[in-house]
N, C-alpha and C positions, 0 to 999 in steps of 0.2 A: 119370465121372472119379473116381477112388480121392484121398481126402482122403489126407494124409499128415500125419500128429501129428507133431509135432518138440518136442524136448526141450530147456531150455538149461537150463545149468546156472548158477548165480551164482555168482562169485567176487566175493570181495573187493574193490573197487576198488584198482589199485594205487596207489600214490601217485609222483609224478613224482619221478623221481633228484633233482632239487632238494632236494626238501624231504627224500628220506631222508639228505643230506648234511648239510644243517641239524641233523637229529633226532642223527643219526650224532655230530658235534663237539658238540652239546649235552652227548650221554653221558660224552663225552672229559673236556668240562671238568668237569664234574659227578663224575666218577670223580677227576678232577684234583684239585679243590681239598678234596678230603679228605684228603689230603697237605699237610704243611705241612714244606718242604723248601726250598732254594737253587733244587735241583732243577726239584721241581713248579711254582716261580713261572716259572721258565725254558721249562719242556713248557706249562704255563698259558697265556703270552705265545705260544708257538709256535702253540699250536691255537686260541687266538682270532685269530692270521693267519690260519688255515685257516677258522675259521670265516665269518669277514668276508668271504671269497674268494666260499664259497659262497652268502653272506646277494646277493651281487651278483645271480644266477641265481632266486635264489628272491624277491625283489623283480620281478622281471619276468614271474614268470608269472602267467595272467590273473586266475585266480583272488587272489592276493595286490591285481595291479591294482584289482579290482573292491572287493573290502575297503575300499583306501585310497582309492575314490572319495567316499567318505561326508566331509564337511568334518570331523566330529569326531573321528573317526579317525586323517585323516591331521593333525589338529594335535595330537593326542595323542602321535603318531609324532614328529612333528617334537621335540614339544618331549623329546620322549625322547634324538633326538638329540643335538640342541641342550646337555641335562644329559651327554651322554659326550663330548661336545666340551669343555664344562667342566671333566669332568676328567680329559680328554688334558692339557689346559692346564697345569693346576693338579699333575699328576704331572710332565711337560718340567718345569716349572719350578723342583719339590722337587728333580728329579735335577742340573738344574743349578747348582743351589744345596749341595749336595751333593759336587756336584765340587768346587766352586772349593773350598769346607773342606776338603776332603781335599787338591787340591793344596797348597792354604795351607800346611799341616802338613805335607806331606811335604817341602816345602821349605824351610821350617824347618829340620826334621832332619837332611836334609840338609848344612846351612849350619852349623848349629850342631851341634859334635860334645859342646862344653864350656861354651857358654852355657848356663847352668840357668835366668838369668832372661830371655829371650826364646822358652827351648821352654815354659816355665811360661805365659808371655802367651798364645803360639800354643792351648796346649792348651787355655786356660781360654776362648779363643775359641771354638776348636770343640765343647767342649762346649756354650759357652750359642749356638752356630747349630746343635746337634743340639738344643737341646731349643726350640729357636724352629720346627724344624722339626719335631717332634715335636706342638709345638701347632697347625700351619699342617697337618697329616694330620690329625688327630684331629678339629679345624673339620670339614675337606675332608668324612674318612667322613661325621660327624653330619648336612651338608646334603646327601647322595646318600641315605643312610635315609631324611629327612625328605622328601625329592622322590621316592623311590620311590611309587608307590600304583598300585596295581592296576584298572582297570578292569572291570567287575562285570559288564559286558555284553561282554567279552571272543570273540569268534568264534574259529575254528582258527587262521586265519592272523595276526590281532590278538594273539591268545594267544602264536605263537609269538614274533612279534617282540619280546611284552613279555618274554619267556623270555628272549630273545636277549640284549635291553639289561641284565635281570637276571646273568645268565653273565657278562657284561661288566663291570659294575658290580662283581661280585665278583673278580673278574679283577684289576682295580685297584685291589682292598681288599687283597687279598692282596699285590700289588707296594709298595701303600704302607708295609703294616704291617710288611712285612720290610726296609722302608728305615727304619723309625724305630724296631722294636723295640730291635737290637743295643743294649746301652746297658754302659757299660765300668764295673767294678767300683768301681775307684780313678780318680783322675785321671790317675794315676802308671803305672797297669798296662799300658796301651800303648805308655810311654815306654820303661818297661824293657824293655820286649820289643827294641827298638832301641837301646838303649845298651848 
């Protein structure tokens, strides 16, 4: 009987669509937030939806599974979570506090075309709840830095999810900082714009 040699050739392993989705939105946001635009916080916020979508799929496959069997792993995961649920929290909360100011004032203005001393109250209000809120972001970033830290025995898929929370984390830096940079010249400069 005639041996027959056979040849294989080795490719690359591919990596499962999961994960090139994950890598794929990682790029996105990472091309994203080099941009510092209305814009970019806006495509930002869009593709961390997308991201999230696919983080679903790539959680479930076995390999990711087997990762998060380790207890220290997955409490490292957890409490990773746990820190972007914070500051889901903690951003909902600026933005609604945010509104009500901005309604406040708009109604004011409103109401008052010729009052000079009640839009002067309104306004000296919302500045000092923009600069209240100003310091309630500024806290915010400083304990998401100070809870960020990298795990040093990091694996592929460990690695990515700490990527992921990172992506994310800055995702929310950038939404916050554009909710408290704008900061108005005069007290008076917004008014006039309306009178």
């Amino acid at each position: 009987m005639e041996a027959f040699h056979t040849r294989s050739i080795s490719l690359p392993p591919r990596s499962h669509p999961a994960i090139a989705s994950v890598n794929e939105q990682l790029c996105r946001l990472r091309a994203l937030s080099l941009e510092k635009s209305s814009l970019s916080v806006f495509q930002q916020l869009s593709c961390l939806k997308e991201l999230n979508e696919c983080v679903e799929s790539f959680l479930e496959l076995q390999g990711t599974q087997q990762a998060l069997s380790k207890e220290s792993v997955r409490e490292s995961v957890l409490d990773g979570s746990l820190r972007m649920l914070d500051l889901c929290g903690t951003t909902r909360d600026i933005f609604s506090q945010t509104k009500e100011s901005l309604q406040g004032l708009e109604s004011t203005l409103r109401r008052s075309r010729g009052s000079e001393s009640s839009l002067k109250n309104e306004v000296s209000q919302y500045m000092e709840s923009k600069k209240k809120l100003s310091k309630v972001v500024n806290n915010c970033l400083k304990n998401v830095k100070i809870s960020q830290k990298k795990n040093p025995e990091t694996a592929t898929v460990i690695g990515t999810i700490e990527e992921i929370e990172e992506i994310s984390i800055s995702v929310f830096e950038s939404l916050l900082c554009f909710i408290s940079v704008p900061k108005l010249r005069s007290k008076w400069s917004m008014v006039s714009k309306h009178c």
